[in-house]
ZAMARGU-4260 file (C-alpha; in steps of 0.2 Angstrom, whole numbers, plus 5000, padded with zeros to 4 digits):
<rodrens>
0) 5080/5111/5054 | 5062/5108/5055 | 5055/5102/5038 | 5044/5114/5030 | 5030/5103/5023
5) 5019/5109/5008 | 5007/5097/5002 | 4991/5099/4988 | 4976/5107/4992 | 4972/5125/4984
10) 4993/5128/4978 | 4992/5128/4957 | 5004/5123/4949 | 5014/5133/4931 | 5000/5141/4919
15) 4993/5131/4904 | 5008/5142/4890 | 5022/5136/4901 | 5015/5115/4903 | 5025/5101/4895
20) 5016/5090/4884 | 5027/5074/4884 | 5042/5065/4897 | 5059/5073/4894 | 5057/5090/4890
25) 5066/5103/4901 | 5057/5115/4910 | 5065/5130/4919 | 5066/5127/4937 | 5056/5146/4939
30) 5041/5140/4927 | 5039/5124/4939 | 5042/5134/4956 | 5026/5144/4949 | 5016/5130/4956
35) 5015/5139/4971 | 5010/5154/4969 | 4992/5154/4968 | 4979/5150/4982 | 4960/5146/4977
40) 4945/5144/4987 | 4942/5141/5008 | 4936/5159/5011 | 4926/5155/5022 | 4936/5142/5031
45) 4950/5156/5032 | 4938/5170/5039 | 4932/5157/5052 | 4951/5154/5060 | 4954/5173/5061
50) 4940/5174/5071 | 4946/5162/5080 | 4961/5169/5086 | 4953/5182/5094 | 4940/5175/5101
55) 4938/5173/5122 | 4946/5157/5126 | 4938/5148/5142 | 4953/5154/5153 | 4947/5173/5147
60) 4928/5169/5150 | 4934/5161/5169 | 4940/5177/5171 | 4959/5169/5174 | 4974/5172/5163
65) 4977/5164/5145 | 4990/5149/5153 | 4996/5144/5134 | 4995/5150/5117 | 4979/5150/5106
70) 4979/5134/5095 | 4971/5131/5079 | 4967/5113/5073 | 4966/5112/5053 | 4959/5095/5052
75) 4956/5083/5034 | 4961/5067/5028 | 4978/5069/5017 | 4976/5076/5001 | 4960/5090/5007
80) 4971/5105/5006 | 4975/5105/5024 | 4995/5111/5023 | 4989/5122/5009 | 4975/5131/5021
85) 4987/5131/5035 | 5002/5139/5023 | 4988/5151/5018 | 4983/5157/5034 | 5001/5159/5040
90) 5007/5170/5024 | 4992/5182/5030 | 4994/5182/5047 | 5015/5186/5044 | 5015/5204/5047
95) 5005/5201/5065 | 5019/5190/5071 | 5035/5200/5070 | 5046/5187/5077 | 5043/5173/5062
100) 5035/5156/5056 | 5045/5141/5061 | 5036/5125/5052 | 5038/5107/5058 | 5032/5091/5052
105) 5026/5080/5067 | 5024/5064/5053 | 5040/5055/5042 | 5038/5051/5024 | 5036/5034/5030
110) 5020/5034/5041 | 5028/5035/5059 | 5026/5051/5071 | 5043/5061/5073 | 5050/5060/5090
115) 5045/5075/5101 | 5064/5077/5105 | 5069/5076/5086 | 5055/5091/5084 | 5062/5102/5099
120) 5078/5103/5095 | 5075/5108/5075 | 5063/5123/5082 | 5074/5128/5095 | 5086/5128/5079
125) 5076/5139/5069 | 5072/5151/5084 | 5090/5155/5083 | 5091/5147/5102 | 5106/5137/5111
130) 5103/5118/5110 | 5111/5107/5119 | 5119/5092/5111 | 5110/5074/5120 | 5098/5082/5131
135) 5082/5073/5132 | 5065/5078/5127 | 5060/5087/5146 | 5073/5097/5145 | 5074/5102/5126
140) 5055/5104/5127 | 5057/5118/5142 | 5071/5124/5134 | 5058/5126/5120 | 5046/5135/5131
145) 5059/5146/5136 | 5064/5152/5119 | 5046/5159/5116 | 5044/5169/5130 | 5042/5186/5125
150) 5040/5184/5108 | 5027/5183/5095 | 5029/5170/5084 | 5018/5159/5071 | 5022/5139/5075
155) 5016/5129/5061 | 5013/5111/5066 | 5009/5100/5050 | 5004/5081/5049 | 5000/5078/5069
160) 4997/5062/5075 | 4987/5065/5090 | 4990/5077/5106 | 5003/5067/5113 | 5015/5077/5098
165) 5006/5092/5100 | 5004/5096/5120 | 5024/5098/5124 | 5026/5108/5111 | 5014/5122/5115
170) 5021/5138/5122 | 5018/5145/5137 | 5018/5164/5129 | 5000/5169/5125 | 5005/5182/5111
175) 5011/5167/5101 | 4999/5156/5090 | 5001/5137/5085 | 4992/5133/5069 | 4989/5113/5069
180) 4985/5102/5056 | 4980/5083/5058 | 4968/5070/5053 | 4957/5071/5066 | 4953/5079/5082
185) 4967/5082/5094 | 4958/5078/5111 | 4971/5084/5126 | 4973/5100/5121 | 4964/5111/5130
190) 4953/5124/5121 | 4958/5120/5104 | 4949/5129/5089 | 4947/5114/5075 | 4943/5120/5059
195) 4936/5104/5047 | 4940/5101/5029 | 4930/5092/5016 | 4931/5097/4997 | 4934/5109/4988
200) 4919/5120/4983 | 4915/5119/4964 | 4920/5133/4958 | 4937/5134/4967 | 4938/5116/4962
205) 4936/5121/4944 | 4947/5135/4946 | 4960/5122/4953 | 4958/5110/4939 | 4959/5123/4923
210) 4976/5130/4931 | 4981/5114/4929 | 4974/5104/4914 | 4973/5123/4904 | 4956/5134/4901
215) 4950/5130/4884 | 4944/5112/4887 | 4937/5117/4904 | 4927/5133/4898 | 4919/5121/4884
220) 4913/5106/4894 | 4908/5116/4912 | 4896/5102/4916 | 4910/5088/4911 | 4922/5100/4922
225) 4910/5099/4936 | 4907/5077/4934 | 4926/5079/4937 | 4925/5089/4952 | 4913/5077/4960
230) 4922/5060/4956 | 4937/5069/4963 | 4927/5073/4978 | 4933/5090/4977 | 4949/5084/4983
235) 4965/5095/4979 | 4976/5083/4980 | 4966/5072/4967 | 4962/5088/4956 | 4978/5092/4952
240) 4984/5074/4947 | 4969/5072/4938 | 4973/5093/4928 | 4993/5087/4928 | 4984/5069/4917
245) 4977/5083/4906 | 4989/5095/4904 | 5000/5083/4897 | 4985/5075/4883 | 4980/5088/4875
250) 4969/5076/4864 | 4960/5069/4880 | 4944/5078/4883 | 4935/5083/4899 | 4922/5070/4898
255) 4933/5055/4892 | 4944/5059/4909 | 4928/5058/4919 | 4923/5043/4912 | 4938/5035/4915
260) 4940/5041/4932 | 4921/5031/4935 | 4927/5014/4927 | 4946/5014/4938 | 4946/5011/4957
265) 4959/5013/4969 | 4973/5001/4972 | 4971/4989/4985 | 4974/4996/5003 | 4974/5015/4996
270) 4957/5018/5002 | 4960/5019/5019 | 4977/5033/5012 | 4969/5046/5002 | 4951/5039/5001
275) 4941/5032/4984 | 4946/5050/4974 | 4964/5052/4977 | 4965/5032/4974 | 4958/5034/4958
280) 4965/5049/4953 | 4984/5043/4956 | 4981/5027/4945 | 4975/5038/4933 | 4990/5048/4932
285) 5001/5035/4938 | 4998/5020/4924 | 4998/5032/4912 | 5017/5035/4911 | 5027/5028/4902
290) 5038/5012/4909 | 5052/5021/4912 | 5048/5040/4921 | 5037/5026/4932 | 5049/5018/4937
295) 5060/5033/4942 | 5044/5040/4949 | 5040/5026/4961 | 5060/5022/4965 | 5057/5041/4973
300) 5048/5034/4990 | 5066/5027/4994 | 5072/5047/4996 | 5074/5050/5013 | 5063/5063/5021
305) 5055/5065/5006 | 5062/5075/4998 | 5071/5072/4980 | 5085/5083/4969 | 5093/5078/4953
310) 5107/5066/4961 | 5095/5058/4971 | 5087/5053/4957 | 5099/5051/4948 | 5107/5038/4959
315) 5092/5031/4964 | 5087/5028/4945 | 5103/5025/4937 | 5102/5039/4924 | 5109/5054/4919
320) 5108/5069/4932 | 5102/5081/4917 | 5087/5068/4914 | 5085/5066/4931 | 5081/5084/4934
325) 5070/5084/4919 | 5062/5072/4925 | 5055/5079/4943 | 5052/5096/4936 | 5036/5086/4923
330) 5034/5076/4937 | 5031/5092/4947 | 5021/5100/4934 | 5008/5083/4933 | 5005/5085/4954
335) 5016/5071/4957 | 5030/5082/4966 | 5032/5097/4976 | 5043/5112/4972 | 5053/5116/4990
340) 5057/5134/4992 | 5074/5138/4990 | 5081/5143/5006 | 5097/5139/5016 | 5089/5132/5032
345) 5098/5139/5051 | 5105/5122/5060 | 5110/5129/5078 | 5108/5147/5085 | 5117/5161/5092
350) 5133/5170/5083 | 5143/5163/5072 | 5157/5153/5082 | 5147/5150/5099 | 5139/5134/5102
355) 5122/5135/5094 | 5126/5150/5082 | 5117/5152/5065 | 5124/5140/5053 | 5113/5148/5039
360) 5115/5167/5042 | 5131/5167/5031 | 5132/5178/5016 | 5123/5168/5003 | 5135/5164/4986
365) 5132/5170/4969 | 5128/5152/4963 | 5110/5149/4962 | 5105/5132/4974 | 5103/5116/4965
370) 5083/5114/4965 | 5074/5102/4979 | 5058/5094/4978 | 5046/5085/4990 | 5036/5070/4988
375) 5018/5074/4996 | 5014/5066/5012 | 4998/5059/5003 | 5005/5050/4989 | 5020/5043/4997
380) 5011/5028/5003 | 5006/5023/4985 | 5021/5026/4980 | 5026/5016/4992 | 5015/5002/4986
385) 5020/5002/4968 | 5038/5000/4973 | 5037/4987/4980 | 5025/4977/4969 | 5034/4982/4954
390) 5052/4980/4958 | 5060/4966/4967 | 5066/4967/4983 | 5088/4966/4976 | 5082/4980/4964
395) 5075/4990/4979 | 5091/4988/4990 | 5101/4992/4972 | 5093/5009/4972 | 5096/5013/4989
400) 5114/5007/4989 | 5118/5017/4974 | 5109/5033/4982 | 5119/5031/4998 | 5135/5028/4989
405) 5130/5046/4979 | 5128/5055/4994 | 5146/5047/5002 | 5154/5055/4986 | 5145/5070/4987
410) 5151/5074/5006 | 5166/5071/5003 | 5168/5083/4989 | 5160/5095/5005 | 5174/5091/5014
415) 5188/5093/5003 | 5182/5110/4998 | 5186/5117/5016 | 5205/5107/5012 | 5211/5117/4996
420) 5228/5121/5002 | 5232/5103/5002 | 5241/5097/4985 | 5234/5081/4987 | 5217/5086/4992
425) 5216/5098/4975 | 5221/5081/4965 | 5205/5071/4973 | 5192/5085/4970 | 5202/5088/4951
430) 5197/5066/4950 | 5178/5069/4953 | 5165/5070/4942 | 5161/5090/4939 | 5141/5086/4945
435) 5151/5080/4961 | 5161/5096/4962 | 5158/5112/4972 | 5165/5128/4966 | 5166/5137/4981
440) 5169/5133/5002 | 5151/5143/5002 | 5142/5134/4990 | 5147/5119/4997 | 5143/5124/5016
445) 5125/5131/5009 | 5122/5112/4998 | 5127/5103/5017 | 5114/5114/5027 | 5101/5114/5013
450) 5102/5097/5012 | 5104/5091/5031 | 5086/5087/5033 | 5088/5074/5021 | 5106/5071/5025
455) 5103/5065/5043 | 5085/5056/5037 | 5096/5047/5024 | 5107/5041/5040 | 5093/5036/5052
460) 5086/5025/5038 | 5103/5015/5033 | 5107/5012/5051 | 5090/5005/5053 | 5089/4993/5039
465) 5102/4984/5046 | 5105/4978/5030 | 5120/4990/5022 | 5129/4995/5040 | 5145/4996/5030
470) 5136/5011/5018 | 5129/5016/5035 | 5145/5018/5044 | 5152/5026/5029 | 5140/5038/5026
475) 5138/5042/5047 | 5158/5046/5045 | 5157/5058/5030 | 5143/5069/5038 | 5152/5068/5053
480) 5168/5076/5045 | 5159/5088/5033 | 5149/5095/5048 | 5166/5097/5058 | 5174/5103/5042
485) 5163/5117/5039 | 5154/5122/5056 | 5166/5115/5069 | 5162/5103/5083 | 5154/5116/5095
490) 5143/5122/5083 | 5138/5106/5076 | 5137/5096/5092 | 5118/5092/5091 | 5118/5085/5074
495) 5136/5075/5079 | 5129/5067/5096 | 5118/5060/5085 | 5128/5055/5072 | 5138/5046/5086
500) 5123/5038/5093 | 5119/5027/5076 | 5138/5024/5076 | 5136/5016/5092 | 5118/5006/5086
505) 5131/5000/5068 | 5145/4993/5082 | 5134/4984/5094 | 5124/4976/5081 | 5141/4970/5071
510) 5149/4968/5087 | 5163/4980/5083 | 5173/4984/5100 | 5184/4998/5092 | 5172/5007/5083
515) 5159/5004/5097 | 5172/5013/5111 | 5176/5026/5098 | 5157/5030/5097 | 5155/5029/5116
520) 5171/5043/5118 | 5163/5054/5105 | 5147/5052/5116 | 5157/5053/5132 | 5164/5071/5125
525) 5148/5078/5121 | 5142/5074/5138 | 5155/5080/5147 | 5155/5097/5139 | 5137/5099/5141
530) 5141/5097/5160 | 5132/5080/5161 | 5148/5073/5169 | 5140/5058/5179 | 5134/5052/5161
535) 5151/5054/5151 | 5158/5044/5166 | 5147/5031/5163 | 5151/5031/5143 | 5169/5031/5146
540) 5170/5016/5158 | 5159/5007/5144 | 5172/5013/5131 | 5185/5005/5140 | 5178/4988/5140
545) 5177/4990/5122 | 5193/4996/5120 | 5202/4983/5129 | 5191/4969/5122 | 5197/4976/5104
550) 5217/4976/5111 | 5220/4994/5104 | 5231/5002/5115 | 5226/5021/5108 | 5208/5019/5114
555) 5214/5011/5128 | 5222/5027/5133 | 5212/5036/5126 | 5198/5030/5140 | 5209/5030/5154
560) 5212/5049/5152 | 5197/5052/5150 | 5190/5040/5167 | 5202/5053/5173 | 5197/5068/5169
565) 5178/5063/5172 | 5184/5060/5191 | 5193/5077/5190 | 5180/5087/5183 | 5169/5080/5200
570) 5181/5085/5213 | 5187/5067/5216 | 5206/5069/5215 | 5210/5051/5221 | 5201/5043/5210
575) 5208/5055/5195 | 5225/5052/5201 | 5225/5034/5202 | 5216/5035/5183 | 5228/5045/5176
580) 5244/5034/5184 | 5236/5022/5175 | 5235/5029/5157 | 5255/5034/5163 | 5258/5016/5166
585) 5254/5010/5149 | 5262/5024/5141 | 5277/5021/5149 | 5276/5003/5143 | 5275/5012/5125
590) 5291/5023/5127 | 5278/5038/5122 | 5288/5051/5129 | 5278/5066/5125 | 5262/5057/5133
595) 5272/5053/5147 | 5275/5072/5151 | 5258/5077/5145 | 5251/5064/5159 | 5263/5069/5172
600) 5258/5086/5170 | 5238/5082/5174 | 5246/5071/5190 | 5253/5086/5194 | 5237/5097/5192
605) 5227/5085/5200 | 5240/5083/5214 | 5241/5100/5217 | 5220/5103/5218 | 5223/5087/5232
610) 5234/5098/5242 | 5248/5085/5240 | 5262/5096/5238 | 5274/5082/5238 | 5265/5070/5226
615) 5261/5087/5214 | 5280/5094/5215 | 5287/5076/5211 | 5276/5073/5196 | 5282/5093/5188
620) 5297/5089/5189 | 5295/5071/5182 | 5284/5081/5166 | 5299/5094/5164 | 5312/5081/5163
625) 5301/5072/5150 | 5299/5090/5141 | 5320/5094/5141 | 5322/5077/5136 | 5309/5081/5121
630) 5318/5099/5119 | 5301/5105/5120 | 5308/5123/5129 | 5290/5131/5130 | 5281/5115/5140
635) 5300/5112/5152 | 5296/5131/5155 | 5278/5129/5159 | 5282/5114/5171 | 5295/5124/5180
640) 5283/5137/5181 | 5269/5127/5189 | 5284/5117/5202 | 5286/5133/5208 | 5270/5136/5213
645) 5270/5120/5222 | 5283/5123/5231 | 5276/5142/5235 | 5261/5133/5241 | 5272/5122/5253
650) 5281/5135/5260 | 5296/5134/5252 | 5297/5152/5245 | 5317/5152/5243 | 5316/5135/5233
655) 5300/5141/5224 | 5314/5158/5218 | 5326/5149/5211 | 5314/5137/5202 | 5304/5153/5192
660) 5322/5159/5191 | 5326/5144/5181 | 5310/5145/5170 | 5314/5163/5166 | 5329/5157/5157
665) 5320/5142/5150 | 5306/5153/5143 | 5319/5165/5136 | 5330/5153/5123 | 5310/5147/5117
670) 5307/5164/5112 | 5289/5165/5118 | 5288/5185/5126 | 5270/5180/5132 | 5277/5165/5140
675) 5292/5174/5148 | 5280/5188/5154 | 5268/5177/5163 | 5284/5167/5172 | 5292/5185/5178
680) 5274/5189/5186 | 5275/5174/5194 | 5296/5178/5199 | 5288/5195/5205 | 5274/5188/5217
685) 5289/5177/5225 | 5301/5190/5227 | 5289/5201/5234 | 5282/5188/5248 | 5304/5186/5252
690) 5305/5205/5254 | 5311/5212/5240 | 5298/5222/5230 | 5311/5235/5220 | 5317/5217/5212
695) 5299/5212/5213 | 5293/5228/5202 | 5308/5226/5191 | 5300/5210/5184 | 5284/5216/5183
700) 5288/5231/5173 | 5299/5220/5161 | 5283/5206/5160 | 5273/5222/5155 | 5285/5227/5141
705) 5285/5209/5135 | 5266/5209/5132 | 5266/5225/5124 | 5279/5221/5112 | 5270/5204/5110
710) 5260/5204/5093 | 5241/5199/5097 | 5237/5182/5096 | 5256/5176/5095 | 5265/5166/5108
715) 5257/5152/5122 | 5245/5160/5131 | 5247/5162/5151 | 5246/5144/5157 | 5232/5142/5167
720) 5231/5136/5183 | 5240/5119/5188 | 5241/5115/5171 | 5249/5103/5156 | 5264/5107/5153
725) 5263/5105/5134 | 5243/5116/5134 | 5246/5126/5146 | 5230/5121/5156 | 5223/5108/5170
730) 5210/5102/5159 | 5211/5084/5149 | 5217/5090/5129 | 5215/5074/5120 | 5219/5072/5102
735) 5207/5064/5094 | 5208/5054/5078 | 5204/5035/5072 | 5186/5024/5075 | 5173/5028/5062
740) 5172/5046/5063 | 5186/5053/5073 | 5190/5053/5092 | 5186/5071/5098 | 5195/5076/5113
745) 5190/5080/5130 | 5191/5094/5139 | 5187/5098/5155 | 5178/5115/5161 | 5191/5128/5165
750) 5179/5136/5177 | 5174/5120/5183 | 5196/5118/5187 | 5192/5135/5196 | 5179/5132/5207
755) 5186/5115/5212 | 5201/5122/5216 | 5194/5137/5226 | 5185/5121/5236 | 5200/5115/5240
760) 5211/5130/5246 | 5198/5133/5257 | 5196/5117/5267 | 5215/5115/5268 | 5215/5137/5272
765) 5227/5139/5260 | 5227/5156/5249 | 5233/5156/5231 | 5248/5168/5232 | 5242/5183/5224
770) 5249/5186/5208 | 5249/5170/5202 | 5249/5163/5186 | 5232/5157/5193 | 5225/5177/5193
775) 5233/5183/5181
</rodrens>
């Protein structure tokens, strides 16, 4: 989901009564979370964007329609208050815009600009609409666009590196309203309103620092206050780090904390960050902390995305979880850290179960989420700085090693939660650590969508390292499976295309054929069910190179089928054919009898889409001799069924009788009523084109019966179309399994099967016999 961003700049942190005094002692997470709740100064700055919002644009003034949404620019160096004033002006403007806020930052933790792509796809996310998995940044962007028509919505952009983020992601809905926030002017936006921070005034700037440092020393000494204010420059960000400083000495006075903000200057390279005050300010509070919450402090620019909870920190530091979390709530009460709110993020759109349904619309457990905390955009890169001058580089990759390998163990404890019924599985979670454990399905599947942001950042950042792929691959494969475990592969497909993406960046940098064909399937599937066929052909020809320069004979298959299908799905039945005899071929080499009939089943499907009656009845009967010598009843009855369609389609009607006839009986000793009634329609439609419909109705009146005594939702479905005799269906099935993260499967579009095949009986003038299992 889009991260909701909230720096420094007018947000106060816990009251004087509820500060710390000293590194250690626990807070409750609610006295720390009070560091948001109060806003101070930028009335007029606030008065001046609300006018803006109404006022005539040049479009109005031109006498032409407003073409885009109004855009509001909030613009200051890092660490003015400009989240702050654009979080402000959002809560106020909430009851205008019925249909939401949706925030996204358009700037990493690290410095570099968020793709545009990345950024489309976590706000389609949020507006609760479809996004498809691998599309490129065009079409998510119109897909975008589309989203906001008609609706009136607040879109929060914060941390905007120039108009080039900014532009594709502006709505074409004039009730909407984009509220920006960047350093400087966005030039390439057309009429946009730009709102240009400095300090805070002094009083709001004192009001700022006494919420912070406590009001008896600040009453006292207001001209010491004010010196403050104005080494601080009026800065938020520098205020609160400098109130944090002395909250926590309450021995310090006003004056000795102004002089010593005169004698320090900024570390080297942090002028051009947060300017002279916030420079200052953070080696104030920084070199004042003891060796070892400074070096948990400075180990937490390694958290991906920013943001930080107790076994982050815990991993990263190598302490304690309980001292862990003690230590980011006083870091949050000294400025150093930002409380996030505690919400369950939405991760795709639409119902539950459809692709792209709300992954967080489900009823909320009774367990209260484990607390998470931001590290502001504005002192990241000094944090930054100090990690790397203080610790060596071994001890840098220690941390991140140990932090990765946390967050392996904690998705697999995700996982295995959705696995209780297993013996086994119970045994594993019995064997973790009870910080590890999850006591519910639910509060695990809110823990993996809470964290997801930080989860897929956390993945990005060990694939491009380069320098732990093994903890990479590792870590890719676990998200993978807890996404599936919990959500399911439709509903996760956006987060798994790219999850399959850095697979594929691991292999071909360690030159790792197996898992590099397996990543290239997985990429394959996700194209082909988004309809980009041409694409998922492309990936599955690549697979097969990989699969056959790695010698495994699974993948190897496993690509053929899928060549196959790809052909199939595009209406090129010779080429399908001569892929699938191909994956027959090596599975004949195998002695994998139920493959075999599963493959001679898609021959005949293909076959029959062909017109090849010949060719289509000789590969059905080869898959129902495979099935009867599997005594797999059901898939011998299925393949009769669909033989005798073929040969109803050849005109052979009295041969096509006696096959059904025999698939009758076949489908009787299965016991499948479902199965039996859809092989009696069948019966019927043939009787009835050989002129006998009392015998015809006879069988359509017991295939009625049969379905009505049917329990719902027991017994094969009605096969459909030309299909597998072991599914049922035309379409590829696959199983998946093995390479890093699994081998989904492929299937291919059952209307897609339709429309082809409806191509195809017109050009050869053929009708589909009505009745059929086909129209049924």
């Amino acid at each position: 989901m889009a991260e909701q961003a909230v720096e420094t700049g007018g947000l106060a942190a816990a009251p004087p009564e509820r500060r710390l005094s000293a590194m250690g002692t626990g807070v409750r997470t609610r006295q720390v979370r009070a560091a948001s709740d109060r806003f101070v100064g930028r009335g007029r700055e606030l008065k001046a964007l609300r006018a803006d919002i109404v006022r005539a644009g040049l479009d109005t003034l031109s006498g032409r329609k407003t073409p885009r949404s109004r855009v509001l620019l909030i613009a200051g160096r890092p660490g003015s208050g400009r989240t702050a004033l654009a979080e402000e002006l959002v809560r106020r403007l909430a009851e205008e815009y019925p249909d939401g806020v949706v925030r996204a930052r358009l700037t990493g933790v690290d410095g570099e600009p968020v793709p545009t792509e990345r950024t489309a796809r976590a706000l389609l996310t949020a507006l609760g609409a479809p996004v498809p998995a691998g599309a490129g940044e065009d079409e998510l962007t119109e897909a975008l666009r589309g989203a906001l028509d008609g609706r009136r919505v607040v879109l929060l952009y914060d941390d905007a590196a120039g108009a080039e983020q900014v532009d594709p992601l502006l709505p074409d809905e004039s009730a909407c309203l984009v509220v920006a926030v960047s350093r400087g002017p966005l030039t390439g936006v057309p009429d946009v309103r730009p709102c240009t921070l400095g300090g805070l005034d002094v009083a709001a700037a004192v009001d700022l620092l006494e919420w912070y440092a406590g009001p008896t020393r600040i009453t006292c000494d207001p001209v010491a206050a004010a010196c403050v204010v104005e080494e601080c420059g009026g800065q938020p960000a520098a205020l609160v780090l400098v109130g944090g400083w002395l909250a926590a000495r309450p021995k310090m006075s006003v004056v000795d904390v102004a002089k010593r903000l005169r004698e320090l200057a900024p570390a080297e390279g942090h002028e051009g960050v947060g300017g002279r005050p916030l420079g200052r300010a953070f080696r104030l509070a920084y070199e004042s902390l003891p060796q070892t919450p400074a070096r948990i402090l400075r180990l937490l620019a390694l958290a991906p995305a920013g943001l930080v909870d107790a076994h982050t920190t815990s991993a990263l530091a190598g302490c304690s979880v309980s001292a862990a979390q003690a230590a980011l709530e006083e870091f949050t009460v000294q400025g150093f850290l930002r409380a996030e709110p505690a919400e369950v993020p939405a991760v795709s759109a639409g119902a539950p179960g459809v692709p792209g349904g709300p992954l967080g619309a489900a009823t909320r457990s009774c367990e209260p989420p484990a607390p998470q905390y931001r590290v502001p955009g504005c002192l990241a890169p000094m944090l930054r700085a100090a990690l790397y001058e203080r610790e060596r580089p071994a001890e840098v990759e220690l941390a991140r090693a140990r932090m990765l390998e946390r967050t392996v163990r904690q998705l697999h404890s995700c996982r295995a939660i959705t696995e209780t019924g297993d013996l086994a599985t119970r045994k594993r979670i019995a064997e973790l650590p009870r910080p590890l454990r999850f006591p519910t399905r639910q509060a695990a599947e809110e823990w993996l969508l809470a964290r997801l942001p930080s989860l897929l950042a956390a993945a990005r950042l060990a694939v491009e390292d380069g320098r732990l792929d093994t903890l990479a691959r590792r870590l890719v494969s676990a998200l993978t499976r807890a996404l599936t475990a919990h959500l399911g592969a439709e509903r996760a497909a956006p987060e798994l295309y790219g999850l399959h993406q850095l697979v594929l960046d691991v292999a071909q940098r360690c030159e790792m054929p197996l898992e590099k064909g397996a990543a290239l399937l997985n990429l394959g599937d996700l194209d082909a069910r988004a309809g980009r066929t041409t694409e998922a052909l492309d990936r599955y020809r690549e697979a097969l190179r990989a699969a056959r320069e790695s010698g495994d004979p699974y993948a190897t298959s496993r690509s053929l089928e899928s060549i196959a299908a790809a052909h199939q799905e595009l209406g090129d039945w010779q080429r399908a054919a001569d892929w699938y005899r191909r994956g027959l071929e090596l599975r004949l080499t195998r002695g994998e009898l139920a493959d075999e009939a599963r493959l001679y089943g898609r021959l005949g499907a293909v076959y029959t889409y062909a017109g090849e009656w010949g060719d289509a009845l000789r590969s059905w009967r080869a898959a129902a001799a495979a099935c009867r010598r599997l005594r797999d009843l059901p898939g011998h009855a299925r393949a009769l069924s669909e033989a005798a369609r073929v040969q109803e389609y050849a005109g052979r009607p009295q041969e096509a009788l006696r096959t059904c006839l025999e698939a009758v009986e076949c489908a009787r000793q299965a016991g499948d009523t479902r199965l039996q009634a859809a092989v009696r329609l069948r019966l019927a439609d043939t009787l009835e084109r050989l002129g006998d419909p009392a015998a015809a109705d006879l069988h359509r009146t017991e295939a009625e019966r049969l379905l009505e005594a049917a329990p719902a939702g027991v017994g094969a479905a009605e096969p459909e179309g030309a299909g597998d005799p072991q599914s049922g269906a035309a379409g590829t099935r696959i199983a998946g399994g093995g390479g890093i993260s699994g081998l989904a499967g492929t299937t291919t579009s059952k209307a897609a099967q339709n429309r082809t095949q409806n191509r195809t009986q017109n050009r050869q003038g053929q009708q589909v016999p009505k009745g059929s299992l086909r129209n049924q």
